[in-house]
N, C-alpha and C positions, 0 to 999 in steps of 0.2 A: 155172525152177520156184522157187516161193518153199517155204521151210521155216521154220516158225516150230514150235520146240520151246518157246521161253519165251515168255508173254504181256506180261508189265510188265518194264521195264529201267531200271526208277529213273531214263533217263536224262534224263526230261523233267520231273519233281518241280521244277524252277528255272523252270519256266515259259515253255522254249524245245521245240524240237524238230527231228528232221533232217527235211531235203529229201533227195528221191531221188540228187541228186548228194553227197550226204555235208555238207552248206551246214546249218548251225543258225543257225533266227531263232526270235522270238517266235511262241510261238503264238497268236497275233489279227495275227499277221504277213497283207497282202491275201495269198498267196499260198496259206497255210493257210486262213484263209476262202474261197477257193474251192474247193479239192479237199475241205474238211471240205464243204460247202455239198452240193457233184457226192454225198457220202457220205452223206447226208441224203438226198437225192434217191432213191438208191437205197433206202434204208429203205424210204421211200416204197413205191416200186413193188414190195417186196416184198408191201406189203400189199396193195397190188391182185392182186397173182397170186393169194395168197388166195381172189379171187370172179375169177378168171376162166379160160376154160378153150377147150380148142383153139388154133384160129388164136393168137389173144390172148394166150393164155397164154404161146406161145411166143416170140410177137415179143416180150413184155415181159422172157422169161428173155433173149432176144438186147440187146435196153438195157441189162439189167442187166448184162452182162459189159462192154457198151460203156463202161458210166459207171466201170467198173475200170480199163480203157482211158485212158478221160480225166482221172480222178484221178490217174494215174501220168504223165500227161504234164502238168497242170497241176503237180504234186510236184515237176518238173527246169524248171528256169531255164534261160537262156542257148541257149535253140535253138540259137544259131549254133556251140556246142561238142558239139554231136550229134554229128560224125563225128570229133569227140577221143574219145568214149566209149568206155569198154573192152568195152562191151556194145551192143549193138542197142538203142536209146531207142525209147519203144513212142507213140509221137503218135496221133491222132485222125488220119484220111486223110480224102477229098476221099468216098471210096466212100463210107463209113460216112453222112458226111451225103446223099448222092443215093439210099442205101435208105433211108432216111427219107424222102424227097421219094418216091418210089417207094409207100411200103407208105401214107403217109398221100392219094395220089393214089387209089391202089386203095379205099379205106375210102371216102373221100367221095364215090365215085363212086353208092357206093348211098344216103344222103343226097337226103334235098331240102334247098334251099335255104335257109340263115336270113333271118326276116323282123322278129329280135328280138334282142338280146342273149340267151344263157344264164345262168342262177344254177346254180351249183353244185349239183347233188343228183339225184335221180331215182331210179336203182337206186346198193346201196353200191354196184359196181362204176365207175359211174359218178362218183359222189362223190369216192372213193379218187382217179382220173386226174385229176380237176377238183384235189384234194388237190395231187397231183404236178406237175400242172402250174405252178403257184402258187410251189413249190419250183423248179422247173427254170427260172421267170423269175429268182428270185433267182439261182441259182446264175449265170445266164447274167450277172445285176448285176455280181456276184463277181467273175467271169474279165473281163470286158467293161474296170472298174475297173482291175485288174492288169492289163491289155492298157496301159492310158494308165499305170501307174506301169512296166515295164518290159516284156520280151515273155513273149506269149502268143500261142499257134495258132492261129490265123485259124481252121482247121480244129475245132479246139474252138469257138467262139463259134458257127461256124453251126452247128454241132451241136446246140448249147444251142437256138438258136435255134427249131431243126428239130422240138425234142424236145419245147417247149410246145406248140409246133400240132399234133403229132403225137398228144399227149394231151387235146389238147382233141378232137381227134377221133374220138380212141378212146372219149372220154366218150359222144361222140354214139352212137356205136354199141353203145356197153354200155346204153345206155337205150332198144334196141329200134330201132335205127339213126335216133334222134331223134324216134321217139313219144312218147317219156316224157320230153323234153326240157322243164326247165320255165323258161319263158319271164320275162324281165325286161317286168315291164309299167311303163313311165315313172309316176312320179306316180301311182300304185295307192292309198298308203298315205295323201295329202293327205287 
């Protein structure tokens, strides 16, 4: 359980900050750019839960707790000293990314087929996930990056990976399961 009674701790005014293993680097350190990135992301999708509701609403509260999940494991370095840790290290698992393969199979299923690119936009709700997803490429850039400078969770990256197709299909379906889908026409504006 986390407690935080004080919010600011002066201890990062130098321009550094800790890692979940107690490790201070710079903050534009890759490592902090990708869990800040995963912290974005989540922004994000709070805004869409905003406009959406039911089903959706819930699988998005269920991401959002996931991306606190992966924030806290992109935060600890050194995989291989996980089972030095005086505590249980909280990683991204192998499930997490195949309910994602799982709930975005389910969605497309009622989908017809694209014959187009998407543009962004339709209903806000749609918007917003087109929004998120844009974010969750990058963040996936972020960890992807720090995977080739040292390790990172394979299990995270497909996650990242999972989690833009996942909203991109969620977009389709917040726009009336792709009625409202507006369509990239090539060379329109010539």
């Amino acid at each position: 359980m986390v407690v935080l009674n004080k919010i600011y701790t002066r201890t990062g005014d130098g321009g550094d900050t800790a890692l979940s293993d107690g490790t201070r680097v710079a903050k534009h350190d890759p490592r902090v750019e990708a869990y800040g990135t995963v912290d974005e992301l989540n922004a994000t999708l709070g805004l869409c839960r905003l406009h959406a509701a039911g089903d959706l609403a819930v699988r998005i509260a269920v991401i959002q707790n996931d991306l606190f999940d992966l924030g806290a494991d992109l935060s600890r370095p050194n995989m291989a000293a996980d089972a030095d840790a005086p505590y249980p290290v909280l990683r991204i698992v192998q499930s997490q990314v195949d309910r994602l393969e799982s709930e975005i199979d389910a969605m497309n299923a009622a989908l017809s087929a694209l014959r187009s690119f998407i543009l962004p936009g339709g209903s806000t709700l749609a918007a917003h996930l087109h929004l998120a997803r844009t974010v969750a490429r990058r963040a996936e850039r972020r960890a992807t990056e720090l995977a080739t400078q040292g390790d990172a969770n394979p299990a995270a990256i497909r996650y990242l990976n999972r989690l833009s197709d996942w909203l991109f299909v969620a977009g389709r379906v917040a726009n009336g399961n792709g009625a409202g889908d507006i369509l990239w026409v090539p060379g329109a504006s010539r």
